[in-house]
N, C-alpha and C positions, 0 to 999 in steps of 0.2 A: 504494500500500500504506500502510496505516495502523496503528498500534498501538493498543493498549488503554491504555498509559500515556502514551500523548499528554493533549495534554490537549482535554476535550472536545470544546470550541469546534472544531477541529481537524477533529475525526473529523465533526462536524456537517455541518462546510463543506463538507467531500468529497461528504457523502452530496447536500446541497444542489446543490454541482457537478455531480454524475453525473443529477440529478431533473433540470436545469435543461438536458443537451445533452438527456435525453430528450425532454423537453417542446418542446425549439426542432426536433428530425424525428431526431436522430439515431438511429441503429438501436441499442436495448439488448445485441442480441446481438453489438456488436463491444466491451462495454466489461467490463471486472472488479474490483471494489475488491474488495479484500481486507484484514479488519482483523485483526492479530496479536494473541490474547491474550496481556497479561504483557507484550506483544514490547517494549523498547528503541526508542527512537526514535536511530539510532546506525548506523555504517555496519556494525555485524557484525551485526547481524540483517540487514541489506540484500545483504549477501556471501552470508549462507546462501541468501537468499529470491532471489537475481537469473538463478540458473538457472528453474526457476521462471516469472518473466517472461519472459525470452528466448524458453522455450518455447511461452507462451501467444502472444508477439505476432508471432512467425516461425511460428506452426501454420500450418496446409493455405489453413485453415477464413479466413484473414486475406487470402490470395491469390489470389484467384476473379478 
């Protein structure tokens, strides 16, 4: 997860990261960045946003 008030370079590298497992075989549909407008880079925006995760990477859809 990423925020909008990070700073750019930051948010780049992510997107860089997520192109770079794609490009090396990994499957798109096991990954999800998510960038927060406004969001704080700070553990209370991460308190709100970690149910959220938990949900996404404990779904069904992860267990096959």
């Amino acid at each position: 997860m990423g925020v909008t008030n990070e700073n750019a370079g930051l948010r780049d590298e992510m997107q860089l990261m997520m192109d770079a497992l794609i490009a090396a075989g990994f499957d798109s549909s096991g990954m999800y960045l998510k960038i927060v407008s406004g969001g704080p880079h700070n553990e209370s925006l991460w308190r709100l946003k970690i149910a959220q995760a938990w949900q996404w990477l404990f779904s069904e859809r992860h267990h096959r």
